[in-house]
C-alpha positions as CSV (number, residue, x, y, z in Angstrom):
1,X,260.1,209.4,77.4
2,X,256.8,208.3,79.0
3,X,253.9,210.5,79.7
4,X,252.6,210.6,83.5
5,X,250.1,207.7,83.3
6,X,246.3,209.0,84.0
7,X,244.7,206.6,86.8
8,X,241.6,205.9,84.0
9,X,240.0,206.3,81.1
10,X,236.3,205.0,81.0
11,X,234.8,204.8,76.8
12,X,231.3,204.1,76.3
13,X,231.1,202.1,72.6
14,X,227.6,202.5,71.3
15,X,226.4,199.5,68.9
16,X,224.3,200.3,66.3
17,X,222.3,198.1,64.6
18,X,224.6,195.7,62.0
19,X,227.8,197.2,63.5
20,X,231.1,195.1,62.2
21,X,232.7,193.1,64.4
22,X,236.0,193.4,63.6
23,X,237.0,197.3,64.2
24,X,235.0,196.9,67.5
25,X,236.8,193.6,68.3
26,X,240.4,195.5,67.4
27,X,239.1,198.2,69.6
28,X,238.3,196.4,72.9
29,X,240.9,194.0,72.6
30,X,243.9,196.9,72.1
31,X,242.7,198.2,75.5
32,X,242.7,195.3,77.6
33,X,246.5,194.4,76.4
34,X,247.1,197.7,77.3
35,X,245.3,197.1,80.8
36,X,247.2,193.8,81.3
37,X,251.1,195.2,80.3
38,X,249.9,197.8,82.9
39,X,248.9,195.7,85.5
40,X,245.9,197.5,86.2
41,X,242.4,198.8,84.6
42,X,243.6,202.1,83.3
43,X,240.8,201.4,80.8
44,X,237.7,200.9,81.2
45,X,234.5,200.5,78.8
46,X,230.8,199.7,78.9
47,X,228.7,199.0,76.0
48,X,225.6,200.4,75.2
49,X,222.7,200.3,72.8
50,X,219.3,202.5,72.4
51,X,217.0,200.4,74.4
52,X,219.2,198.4,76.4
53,X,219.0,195.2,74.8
54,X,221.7,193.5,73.1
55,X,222.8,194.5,69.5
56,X,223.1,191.7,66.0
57,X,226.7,193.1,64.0
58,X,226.4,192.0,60.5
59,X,227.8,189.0,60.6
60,X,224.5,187.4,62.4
61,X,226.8,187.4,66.3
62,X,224.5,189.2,68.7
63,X,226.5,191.3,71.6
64,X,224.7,191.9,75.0
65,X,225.0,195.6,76.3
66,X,225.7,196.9,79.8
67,X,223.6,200.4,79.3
68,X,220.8,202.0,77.3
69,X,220.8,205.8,76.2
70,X,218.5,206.9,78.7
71,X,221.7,205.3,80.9
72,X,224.2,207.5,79.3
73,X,222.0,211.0,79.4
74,X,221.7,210.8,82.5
75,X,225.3,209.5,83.1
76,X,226.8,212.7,81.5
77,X,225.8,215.1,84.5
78,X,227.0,212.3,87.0
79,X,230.2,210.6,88.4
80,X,229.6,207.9,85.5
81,X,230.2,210.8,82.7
82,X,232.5,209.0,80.5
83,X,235.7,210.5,79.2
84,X,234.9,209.4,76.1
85,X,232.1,207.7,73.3
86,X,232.5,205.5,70.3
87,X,229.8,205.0,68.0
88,X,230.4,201.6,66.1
89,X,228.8,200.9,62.9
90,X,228.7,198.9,59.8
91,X,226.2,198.4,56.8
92,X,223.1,200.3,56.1
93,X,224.5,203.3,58.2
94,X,222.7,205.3,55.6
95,X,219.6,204.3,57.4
96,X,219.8,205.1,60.8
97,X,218.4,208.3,61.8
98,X,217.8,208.8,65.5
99,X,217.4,212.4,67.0
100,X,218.3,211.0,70.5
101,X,221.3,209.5,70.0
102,X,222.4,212.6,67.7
103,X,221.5,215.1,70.7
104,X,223.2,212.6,73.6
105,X,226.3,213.1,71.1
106,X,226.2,216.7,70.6
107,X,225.8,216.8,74.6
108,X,228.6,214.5,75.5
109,X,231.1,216.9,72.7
110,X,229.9,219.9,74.2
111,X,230.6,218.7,78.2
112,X,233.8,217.5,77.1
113,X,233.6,214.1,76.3
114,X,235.8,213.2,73.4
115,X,233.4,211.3,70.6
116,X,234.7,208.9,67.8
117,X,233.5,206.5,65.1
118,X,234.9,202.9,64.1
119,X,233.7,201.9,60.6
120,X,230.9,203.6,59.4
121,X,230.4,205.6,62.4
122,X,231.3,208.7,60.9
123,X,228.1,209.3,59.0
124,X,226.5,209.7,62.5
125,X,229.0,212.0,64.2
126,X,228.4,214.0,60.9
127,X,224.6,213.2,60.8
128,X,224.8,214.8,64.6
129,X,226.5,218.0,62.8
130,X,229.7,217.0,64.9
131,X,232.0,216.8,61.8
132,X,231.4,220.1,59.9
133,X,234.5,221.6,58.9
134,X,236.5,219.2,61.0
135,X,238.7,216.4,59.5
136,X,237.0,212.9,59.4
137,X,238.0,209.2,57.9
138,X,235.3,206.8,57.0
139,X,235.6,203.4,54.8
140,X,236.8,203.4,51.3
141,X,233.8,202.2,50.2
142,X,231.6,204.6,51.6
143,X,233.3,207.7,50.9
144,X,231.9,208.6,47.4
145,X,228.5,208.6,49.2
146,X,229.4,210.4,52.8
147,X,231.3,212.8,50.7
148,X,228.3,214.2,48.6
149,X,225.9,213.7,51.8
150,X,228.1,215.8,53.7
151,X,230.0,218.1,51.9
152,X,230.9,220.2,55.0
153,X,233.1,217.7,56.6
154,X,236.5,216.9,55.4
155,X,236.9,213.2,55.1
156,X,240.1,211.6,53.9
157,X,241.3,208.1,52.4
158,X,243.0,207.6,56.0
159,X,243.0,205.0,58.6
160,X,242.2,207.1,61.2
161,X,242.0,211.1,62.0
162,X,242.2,213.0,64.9
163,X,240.6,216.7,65.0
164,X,240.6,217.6,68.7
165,X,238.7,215.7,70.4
166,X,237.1,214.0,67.6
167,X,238.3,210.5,66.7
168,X,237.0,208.8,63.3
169,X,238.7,205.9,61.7
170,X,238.2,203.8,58.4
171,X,237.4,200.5,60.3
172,X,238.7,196.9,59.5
173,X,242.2,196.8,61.1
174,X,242.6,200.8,61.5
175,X,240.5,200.8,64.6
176,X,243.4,199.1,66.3
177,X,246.1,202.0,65.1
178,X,243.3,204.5,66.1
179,X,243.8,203.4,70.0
180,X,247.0,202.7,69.7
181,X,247.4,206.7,69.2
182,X,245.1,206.8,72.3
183,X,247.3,204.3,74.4
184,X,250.4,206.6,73.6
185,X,248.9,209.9,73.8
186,X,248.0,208.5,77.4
187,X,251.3,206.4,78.3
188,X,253.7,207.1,75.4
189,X,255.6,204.6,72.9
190,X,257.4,202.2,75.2
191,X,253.8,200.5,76.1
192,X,252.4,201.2,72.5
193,X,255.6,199.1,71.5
194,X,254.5,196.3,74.3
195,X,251.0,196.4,72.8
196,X,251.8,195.6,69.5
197,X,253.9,193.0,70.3
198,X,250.8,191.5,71.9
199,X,249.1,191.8,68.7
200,X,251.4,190.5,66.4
201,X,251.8,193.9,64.6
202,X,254.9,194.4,63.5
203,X,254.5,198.0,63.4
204,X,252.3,201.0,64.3
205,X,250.5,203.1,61.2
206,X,250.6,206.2,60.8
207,X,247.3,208.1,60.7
208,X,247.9,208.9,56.7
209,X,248.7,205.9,55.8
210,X,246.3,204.2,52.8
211,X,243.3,202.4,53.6
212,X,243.6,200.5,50.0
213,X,246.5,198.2,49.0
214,X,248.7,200.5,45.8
215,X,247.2,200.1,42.8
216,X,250.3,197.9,41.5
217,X,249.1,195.2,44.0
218,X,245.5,195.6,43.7
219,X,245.5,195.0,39.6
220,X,248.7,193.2,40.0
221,X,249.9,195.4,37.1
222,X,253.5,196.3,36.7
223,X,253.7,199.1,33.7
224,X,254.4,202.1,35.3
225,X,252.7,204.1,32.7
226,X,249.2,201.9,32.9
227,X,249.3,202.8,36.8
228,X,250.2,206.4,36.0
229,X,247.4,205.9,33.0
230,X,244.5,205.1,36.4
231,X,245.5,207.2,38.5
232,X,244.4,209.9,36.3
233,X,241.4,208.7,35.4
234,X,240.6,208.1,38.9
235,X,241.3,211.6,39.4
236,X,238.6,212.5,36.6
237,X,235.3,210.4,37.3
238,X,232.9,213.7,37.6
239,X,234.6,215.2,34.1
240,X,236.7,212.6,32.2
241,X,239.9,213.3,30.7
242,X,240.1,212.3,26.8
243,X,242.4,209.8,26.3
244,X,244.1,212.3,23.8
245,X,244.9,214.7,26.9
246,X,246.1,211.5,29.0
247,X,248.5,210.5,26.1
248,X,249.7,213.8,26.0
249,X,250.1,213.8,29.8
250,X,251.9,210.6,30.0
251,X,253.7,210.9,26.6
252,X,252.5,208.0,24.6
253,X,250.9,207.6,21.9
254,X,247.0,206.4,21.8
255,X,248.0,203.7,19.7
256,X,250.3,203.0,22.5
257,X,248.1,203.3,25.3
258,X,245.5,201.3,23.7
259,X,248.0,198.0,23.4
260,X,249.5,198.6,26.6
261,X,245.9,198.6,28.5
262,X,245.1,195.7,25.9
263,X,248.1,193.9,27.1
264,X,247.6,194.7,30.7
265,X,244.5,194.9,31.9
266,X,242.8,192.7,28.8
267,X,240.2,195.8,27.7
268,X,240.5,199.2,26.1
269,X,241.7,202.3,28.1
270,X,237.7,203.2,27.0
271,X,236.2,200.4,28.6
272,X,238.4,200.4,31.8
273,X,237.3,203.9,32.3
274,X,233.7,203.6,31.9
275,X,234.1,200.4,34.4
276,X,235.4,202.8,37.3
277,X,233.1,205.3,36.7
278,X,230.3,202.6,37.0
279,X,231.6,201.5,39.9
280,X,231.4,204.8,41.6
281,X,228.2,205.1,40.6
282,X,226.9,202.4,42.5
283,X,228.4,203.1,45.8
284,X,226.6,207.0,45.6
285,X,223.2,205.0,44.3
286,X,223.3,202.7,47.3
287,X,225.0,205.1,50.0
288,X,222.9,208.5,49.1
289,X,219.5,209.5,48.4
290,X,221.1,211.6,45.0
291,X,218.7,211.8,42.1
292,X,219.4,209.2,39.3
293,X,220.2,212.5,37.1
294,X,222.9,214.0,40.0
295,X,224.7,210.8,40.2
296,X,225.3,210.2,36.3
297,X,226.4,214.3,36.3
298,X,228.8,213.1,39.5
299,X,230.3,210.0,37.5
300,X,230.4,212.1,34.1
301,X,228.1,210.5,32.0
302,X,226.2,213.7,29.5
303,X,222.4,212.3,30.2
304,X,220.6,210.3,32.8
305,X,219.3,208.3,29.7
306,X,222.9,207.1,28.8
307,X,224.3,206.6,32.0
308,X,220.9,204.5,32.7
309,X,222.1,202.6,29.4
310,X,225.1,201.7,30.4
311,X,224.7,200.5,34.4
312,X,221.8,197.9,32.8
313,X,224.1,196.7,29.9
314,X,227.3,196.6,33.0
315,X,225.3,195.4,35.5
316,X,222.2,193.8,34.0
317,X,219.9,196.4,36.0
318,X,218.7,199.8,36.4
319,X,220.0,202.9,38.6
320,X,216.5,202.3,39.7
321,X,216.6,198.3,40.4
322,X,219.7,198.9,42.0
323,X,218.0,201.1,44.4
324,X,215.3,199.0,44.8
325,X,217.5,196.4,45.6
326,X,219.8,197.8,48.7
327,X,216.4,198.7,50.3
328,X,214.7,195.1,49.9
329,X,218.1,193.8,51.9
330,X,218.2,196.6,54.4
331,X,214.4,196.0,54.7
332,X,215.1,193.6,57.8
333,X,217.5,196.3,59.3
334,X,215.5,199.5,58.6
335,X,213.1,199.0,61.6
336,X,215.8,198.6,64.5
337,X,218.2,201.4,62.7
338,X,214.7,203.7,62.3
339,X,214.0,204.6,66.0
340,X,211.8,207.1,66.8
341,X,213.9,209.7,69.2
C-alpha cells in the first residue's frame, strides 16, 4: 500500500574536493526517475561547494555548483532550509579538515535536517562528531582506516545504513539502493519498483547486503575448506591464529592444508596470510595518521622492525615510503581539501 506522497523534498549534495562521480551520479539520477514516474518535482536538489565555485571529482570532470556554504548557513534559518544534506566524497577524504563545513553539519542535524554521506563521506559526518555511537557504512576499502580513526562510530561492511536521520552508504552502486529506501520511505514500493525498472536493476538491496563479491567469486576458489580456511584468518589479522589451531578448527591436517592452499591458491597457507595482513596494513598506513609501531601491533606483526621487513621485501618500500608516497599524490588535492574555516 502506498504512503501519502509529501509535496517535496529539497537535498543539498555538498562536493568535496575529488568527490567520485559515480555514487553522486546514482544519487541524482535515482531522483529525477522518481520525479519523472511522478509527473512532478517531488525532488528537488542544489549542489553546493565551500566557496561557490565548481568542484574537480577524481576522475579529472569538473561540476559547476549552484550554492556556497555561506549560502547554506544562512539558508538553514530561512524558507530555503533544506530537508536534507549529502556530503559526497571520494579519495584523500583523510585530508579534508574544515571547521565550517563540520559546524554547518552539526547545525543542519540539530534543526532537523537529515544528513548523509555517499562514498567516503562518512569520515566527515564522523569528523563533525555526527556518527558517535550511531551506525555508519563507508567503502570497503577505507574501513580498516575510519575504523581505528573513529572508534566511537559503528561502521559496517554494508551498502548503506540508516540511524535516524543519519544516512551513510558504501558508494559505487549502493548510493542508488540508499535513495531508493528514501523514494519508498516517501512513496512506498510500487514507484520504487517503477524506478528500478528505469534503471535496469533487477532488484532492490537490502541495506545488509555485502559490499564485496563472496570470497568464492573473488579468488574464484571452489574448496570449501580453503574459503572456510580465509575466512578465519581474515577474522584474525590483529592476533593470528596458528595454522595448528585452524587445522584443528576446520579438521584437517596441516599437511593437508598446506596442499590444499598449494593447489588452490598457488602459495603456502603462511604466505597467503602474511599477504592479507600486508594488505591491511597499507590501507591503515595511507588512511590514518597511526604510528608505524600501532599499525604492525594492529596487523599482528611482534616488532615495527619485522613488520618494516616484510612491507619492503612485499612491496619494495618502506611503511615510511609508503607514506611518503600517498602524500606526494594528495599533494595537488591537499590545498583545496585544507580550507581554513
Amino acid at each position: 500500500m502506498s504512503k501519502t506522497p509529501i509535496k517535496k523534498r529539497s537535498i543539498v549534495f555538498f562536493l568535496v574536493p575529488n568527490f567520485t562521480l559515480l555514487p553522486f551520479a546514482g544519487a541524482i539520477e535515482t531522483l529525477r526517475i522518481a520525479n519523472r514516474m511522478l509527473g512532478y518535482s517531488a525532488y528537488e536538489w542544489r549542489l553546493c561547494s565551500v566557496d561557490g565555485a565548481k568542484v574537480s571529482s577524481s576522475s579529472g570532470i569538473c561540476i559547476d555548483v549552484d550554492t556556497s556554504l555561506a549560502d547554506e548557513r544562512r539558508s538553514l534559518s530561512g524558507e530555503n532550509r533544506p530537508n536534507m544534506a549529502i556530503v559526497c566524497s571520494g579519495v584523500y577524504v583523510e585530508e579534508f579538515n574544515n571547521k565550517s563545513v563540520f559546524a554547518w553539519l552539526r547545525e543542519a542535524y540539530g534543526r532537523n535536517v537529515a544528513v548523509g554521506s555517499l562514498c567516503t563521506g562518512a569520515h566527515i559526518l564522523a569528523q563533525a562528531g555526527l556518527l558517535n555511537g550511531k551506525r555508519c557504512a563507508i567503502h570497503w576499502e577505507n574501513l580498516p582506516g575510519f575504523s581505528e580513526a573513529f572508534p566511537q562510530a559503528e561502521v559496517y561492511a554494508d551498502l548503506y545504513e540508516v540511524d535516524g536521520n543519519l544516512y551513510t552508504c558504501a558508494g559505487g552502486t549502493a548510493s542508488l539502493d540508499m535513495m531508493l529506501n528514501l523514494v519508498g520511505q516517501d512513496f512506498g514500493d510500487a514507484l520504487v519498483n517503477r524506478v528500478c525498472e528505469q534503471h535496469l536493476t533487477d532488484r532492490v538491496r537490502a541495506a545488509s547486503d555485502r559490499q564485496r563479491l563472496p570470497l568464492r567469486a573473488r579468488l574464484g576458489v571452489q574448496n570449501n575448506k580453503v574459503l572456510q580456511i580465509i575466512e578465519l584468518m581474515e577474522a584474525s589479522l590483529a592476533e593470528p591464529i596458528s595454522l595448528l589451531d585452524i587445522a584443528d578448527k576446520v579438521d584437517l591436517s596441516r599437511r593437508q592444508i598446506e596442499r590444499l592452499f598449494q593447489q588452490e591458491m598457488g602459495r603456502s597457507p603462511a604466505r597467503y596470510y602474511l599477504e592479507i595482513r600486508l594488505d591491511r596494513a597499507r590501507h591503515l598506513l595511507v588512511q590514518s595518521a597511526m604510528p608505524v609501531v600501532e599499525v604492525a601491533v594492529a596487523c599482528g606483526f611482534v616488532s615495527a622492525s619485522h613488520f618494516s621487513k616484510c612491507y619492503r621485501e612485499f612491496y619494495n618500500r618502506s611503511p615510511q615510503q609508503e607514506r611518503a608516497e600517498r602524500k606526494l599524490a594528495g599533494s595537488s588535492a591537499s590545498g583545496k581539501l585544507k580550507i581554513a574555516a
